[in-house]
C-alpha positions, 0 to 999 in steps of 0.5 A: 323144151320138155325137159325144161318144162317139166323141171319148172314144174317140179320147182313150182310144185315143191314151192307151192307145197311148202308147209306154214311157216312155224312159229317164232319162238326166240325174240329179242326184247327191244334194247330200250326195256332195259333202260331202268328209271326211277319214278317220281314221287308216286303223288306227282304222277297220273297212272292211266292203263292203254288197250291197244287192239294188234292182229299178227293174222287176219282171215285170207277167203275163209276162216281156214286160211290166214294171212300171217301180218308183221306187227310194230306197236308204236309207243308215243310220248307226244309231249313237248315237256314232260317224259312218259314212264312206262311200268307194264308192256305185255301181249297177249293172244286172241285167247286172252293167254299171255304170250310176253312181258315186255319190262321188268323195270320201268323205262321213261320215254323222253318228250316226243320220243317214239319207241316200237315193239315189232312182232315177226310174220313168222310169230303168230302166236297172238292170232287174229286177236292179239292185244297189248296192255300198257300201263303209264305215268305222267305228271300233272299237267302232261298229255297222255301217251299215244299208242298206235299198232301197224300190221303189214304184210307183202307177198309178190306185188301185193301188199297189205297194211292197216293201223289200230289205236289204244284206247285207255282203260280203267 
């Protein structure tokens, strides 16, 4: 029974000692960015520009300790006519540092289509501040595109998850 005892607590130790995960470094862009569309005459359409708020951490007892949060930015066309194009979908850090740029061309969203960015746990190069910038074209006449960020994470039988919404900007 000894030997039992002591052999869980050399597994439970090499558990519980386990360094942070590092960060994620290779990522695929979702398969809708490359899904290339031209843009209607320039004159037709509305531009707006969407600051969406994401944690990929948040503070766990103190400042020293985090918790590392998958992130899924939600990207809604809620139009029942009319499409949304998307021209710019780029994260950055708390420190306001680019990490990613998520189109090089511009991608139309159908109506009621909804498209996602996700972020790994195990990337948490945005830190406790990371944002998205978005910028859209709508026609005249179009509702203006909803953008929504989910944060999870579960560890045992816990679980945490919380949502943010964009807001447009100049």
């Amino acid at each position: 029974m000894k030997k039992v005892l002591g052999l869980l607590a050399i597994i439970l130790g090499l558990l519980t000692s386990c360094d942070e995960p590092t960060r994620e470094t290779n990522f695929e862009l979702p398969k809708w960015s490359s899904e290339v569309v031209s843009l209607p005459a320039n004159d037709s359409l509305i531009s707006g520009k969407t600051y969406l708020p994401v944690y990929s951490q948040v503070y766990s007892i103190s400042e020293q300790r985090t918790l590392n949060l998958t992130v899924m930015a939600s990207l809604r066309n809620i139009s029942e006519k009319h499409d949304v194009y998307l021209t710019r979908a780029e994260y950055y850090s708390t420190s306001g540092e680019l990490i990613r740029t998520y189109l090089d061309n511009p991608v139309a969203l159908d109506p009621l289509e909804t498209i996602e960015i996700v972020i790994s746990e195990n990337d948490f190069s945005g830190g406790t501040g990371a944002n998205f910038i978005f910028e859209w074209h709508i026609p005249a006449g179009g509702n203006e595109p909803l953008f929504e960020g989910v944060m999870n994470s579960t560890l045992g039988q816990q679980g945490l998850s919380f949502t943010t919404e964009g807001k447009k900007i100049n």
